[in-house]
N, C-alpha and C positions, 0 to 999 in steps of 0.2 A: 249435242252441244251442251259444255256446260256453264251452267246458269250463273251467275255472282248476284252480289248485293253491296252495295257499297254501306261501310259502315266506319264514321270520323274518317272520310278521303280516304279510305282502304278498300280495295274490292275483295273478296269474300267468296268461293266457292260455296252454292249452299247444299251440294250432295256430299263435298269431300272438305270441307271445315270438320275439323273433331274438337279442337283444342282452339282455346280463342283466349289471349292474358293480353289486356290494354290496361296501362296504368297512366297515372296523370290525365284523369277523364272529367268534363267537371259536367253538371247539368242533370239530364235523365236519365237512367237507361236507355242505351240505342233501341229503338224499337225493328232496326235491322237483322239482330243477335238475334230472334225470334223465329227468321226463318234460316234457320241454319240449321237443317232435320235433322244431322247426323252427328252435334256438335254432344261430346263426351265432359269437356272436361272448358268450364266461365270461371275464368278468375279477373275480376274488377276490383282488387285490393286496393286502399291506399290511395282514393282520388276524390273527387269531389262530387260524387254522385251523388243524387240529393230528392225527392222526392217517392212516391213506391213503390215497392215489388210488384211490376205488372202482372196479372192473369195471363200474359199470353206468357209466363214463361213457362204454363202448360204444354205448349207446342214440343218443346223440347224434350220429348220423352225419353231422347238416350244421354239424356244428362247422369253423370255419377259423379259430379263434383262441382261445387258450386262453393265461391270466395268473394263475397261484397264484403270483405270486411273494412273496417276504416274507413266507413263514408260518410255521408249523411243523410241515410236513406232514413223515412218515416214514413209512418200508418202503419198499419195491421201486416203482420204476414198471412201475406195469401195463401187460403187452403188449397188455392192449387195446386201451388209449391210440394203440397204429399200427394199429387197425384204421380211425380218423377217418382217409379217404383225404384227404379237402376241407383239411383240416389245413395252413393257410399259415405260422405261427406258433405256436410254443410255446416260454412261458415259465415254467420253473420255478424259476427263480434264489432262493437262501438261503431254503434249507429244510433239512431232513434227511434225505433222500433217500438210502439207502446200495443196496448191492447193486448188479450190474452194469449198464451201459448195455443192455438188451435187444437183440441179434440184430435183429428186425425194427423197428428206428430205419429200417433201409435202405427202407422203405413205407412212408415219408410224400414218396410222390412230389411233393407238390406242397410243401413245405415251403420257404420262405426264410428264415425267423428261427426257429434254436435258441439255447434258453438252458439252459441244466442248470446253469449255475458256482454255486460257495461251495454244495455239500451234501455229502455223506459217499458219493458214487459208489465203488466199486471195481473193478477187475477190468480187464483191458484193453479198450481201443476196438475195439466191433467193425468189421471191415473194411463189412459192410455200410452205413456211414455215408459210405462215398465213391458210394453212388446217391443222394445227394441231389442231383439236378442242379441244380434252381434254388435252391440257397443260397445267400445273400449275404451272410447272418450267422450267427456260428456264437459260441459260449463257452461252453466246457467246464470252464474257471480252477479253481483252488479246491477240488477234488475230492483222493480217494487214488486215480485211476485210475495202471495202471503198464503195465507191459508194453513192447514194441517199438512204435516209431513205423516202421511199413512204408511202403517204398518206394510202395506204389500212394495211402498216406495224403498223403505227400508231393505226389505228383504232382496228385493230386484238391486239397489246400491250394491249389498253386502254378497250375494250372489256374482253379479258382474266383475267385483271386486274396486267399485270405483270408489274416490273419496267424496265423501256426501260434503266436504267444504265445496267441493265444487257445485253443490247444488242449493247450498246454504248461506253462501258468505253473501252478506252484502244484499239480500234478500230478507223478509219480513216474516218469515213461517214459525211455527209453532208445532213441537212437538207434540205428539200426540200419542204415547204409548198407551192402550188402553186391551 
């Protein structure tokens, strides 16, 4: 028998949901999306989403794409969030996002497209963001991050071939060649 879950008046296979795009959503994250084991690919773009990144969006381990962007989600990004290994993409662009970049951003090995820009980030970049090998895009814009831009940061931009505006603009750092 297969199982559902209703989520905003929709019911939900939770072995055979892969893909799940609700827009014009206002309130929390559904805590229904949660149990959906085998869901690939959360796009919540564009609604009124508002409060934080839950922990259980741990559950979803075969997530590889993840899109809150344009909401108004706030608090910390949860370090759960890099426990999603499959995780190709994540976009979390304008929202309210404060508190630091997490330490283990550097465990989302398979990661290409990061977006964090235009939310309230602080604290410096952690170094661990230069093991993202397969990134090809990266924006961090927008933020109060500060600190030293390190030489291995440098090198891991110039290496990947990305534009360091995008890790610069709009941000509070300080160069630090030494």
């Amino acid at each position: 028998m297969n199982q559902t879950v209703d989520i905003l008046d929709k019911s939900y296979s939770i072995k055979n949901t892969e893909q799940l795009e609700i827009f014009n959503i206002n309130g929390e994250i559904p805590k229904g999306i949660f149990e959906l084991e085998n869901l690939r690919i959360l796009k919540l773009r564009g609604s009124g989403l508002y409060g934080p990144i839950p922990i259980e969006i741990k559950k979803l381990e075969n997530l590889n794409h993840i899109d809150f962007s344009f909401n108004k989600l706030s608090g910390f990004i949860p370090k759960e969030l890099f426990d999603l290994r499959k995780l190709s993409s994540l976009n979390l662009k304008s929202n309210y996002l404060n508190g630091p970049i997490p330490e283990q951003i550097g465990e989302l090995k398979n990661i290409s497209h990061l977006d964090l820009s235009i939310n309230k980030l602080e604290g410096s970049l952690p170094d661990s963001i230069c093991n993202l090998d397969k990134i090809w895009y990266i924006d961090l814009t927008k933020n109060s991050l500060t600190g030293d831009i390190s030489e291995k940061l440098f090198e891991f931009v110039s290496r990947k071939r990305l534009p360091l505006n995008n890790i610069v603009k709009g941000n509070r750092f300080s160069m630090n060649m030494s």
